[in-house]
C-alpha positions as a printed Julia matrix, in Angstrom:
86×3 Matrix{Float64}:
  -96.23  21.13  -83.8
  -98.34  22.76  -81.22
  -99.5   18.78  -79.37
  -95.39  17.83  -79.41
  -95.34  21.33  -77.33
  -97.95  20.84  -75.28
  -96.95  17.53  -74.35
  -93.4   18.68  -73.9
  -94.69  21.06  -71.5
  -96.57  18.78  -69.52
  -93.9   16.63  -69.25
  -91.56  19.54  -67.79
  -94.39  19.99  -65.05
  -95.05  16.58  -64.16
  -90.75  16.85  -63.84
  -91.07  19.8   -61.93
  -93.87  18.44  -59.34
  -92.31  15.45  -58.76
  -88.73  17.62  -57.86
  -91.0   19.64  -56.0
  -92.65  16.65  -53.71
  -88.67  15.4   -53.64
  -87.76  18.79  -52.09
  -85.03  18.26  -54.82
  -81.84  21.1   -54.4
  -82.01  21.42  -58.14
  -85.58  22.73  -58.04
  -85.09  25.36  -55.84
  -81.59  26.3   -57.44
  -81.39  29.77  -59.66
  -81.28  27.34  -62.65
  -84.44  24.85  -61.77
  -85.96  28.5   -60.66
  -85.48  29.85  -64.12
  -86.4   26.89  -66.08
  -89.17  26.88  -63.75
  -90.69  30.65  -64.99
  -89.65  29.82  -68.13
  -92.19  26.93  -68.13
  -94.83  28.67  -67.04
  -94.76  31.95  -69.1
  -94.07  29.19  -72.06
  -97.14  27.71  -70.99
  -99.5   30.43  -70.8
  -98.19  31.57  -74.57
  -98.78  28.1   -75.55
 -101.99  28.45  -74.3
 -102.92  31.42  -76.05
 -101.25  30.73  -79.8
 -103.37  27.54  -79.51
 -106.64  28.85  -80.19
 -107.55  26.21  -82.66
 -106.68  23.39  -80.62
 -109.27  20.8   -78.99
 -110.87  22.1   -76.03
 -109.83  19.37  -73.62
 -106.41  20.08  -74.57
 -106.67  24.13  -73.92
 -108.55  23.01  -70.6
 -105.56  20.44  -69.5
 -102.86  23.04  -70.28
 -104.4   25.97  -68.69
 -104.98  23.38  -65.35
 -101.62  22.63  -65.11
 -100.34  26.35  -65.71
 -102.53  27.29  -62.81
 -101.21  24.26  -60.64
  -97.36  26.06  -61.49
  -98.27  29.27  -60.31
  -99.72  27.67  -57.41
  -96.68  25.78  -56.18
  -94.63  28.84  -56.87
  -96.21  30.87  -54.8
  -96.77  27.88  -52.34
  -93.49  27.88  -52.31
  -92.91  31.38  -51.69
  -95.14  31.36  -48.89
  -93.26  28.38  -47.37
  -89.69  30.03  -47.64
  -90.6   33.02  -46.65
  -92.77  31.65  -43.53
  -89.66  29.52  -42.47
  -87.38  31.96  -42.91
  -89.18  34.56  -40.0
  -89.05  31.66  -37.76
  -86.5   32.58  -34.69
């Protein structure tokens, strides 16, 4: 149960960079935003319940959490950098 998650979940990111390399309008929409947080806090708890899971696996999912969090706030940084621009 916990590997179909996990790969669920890295499926959803490797969705979510690609929209996010695309500049896609549904990424940066309230709903893609949601979905977005949703992933990662699901993806941090994922981490943590799967404590008996195969290190590589823990490693991989906790990579591409990080890698989330970093284009959010990449992306954060990019709005709100264009958006003081006269």
């Amino acid at each position: 149960m916990m590997k179909a998650l996990t790969v669920f979940l890295l499926v959803t990111y490797g969705a979510i960079s690609v929209l996010w390399v695309r500049n896609s309008a549904f990424l940066f929409s309230k709903a893609g935003g949601v979905i977005w947080f949703i992933s990662i806090c699901a993806g941090f708890f994922l981490h943590r319940m799967s404590g008996t899971s195969s290190v590589k696996s823990r490693r991989v999912l906790l990579v591409s959490n990080y890698f989330m969090v970093f284009l959010a706030v990449l992306t954060m940084v990019i709005y709100f950098t264009v958006s003081s621009m006269p």
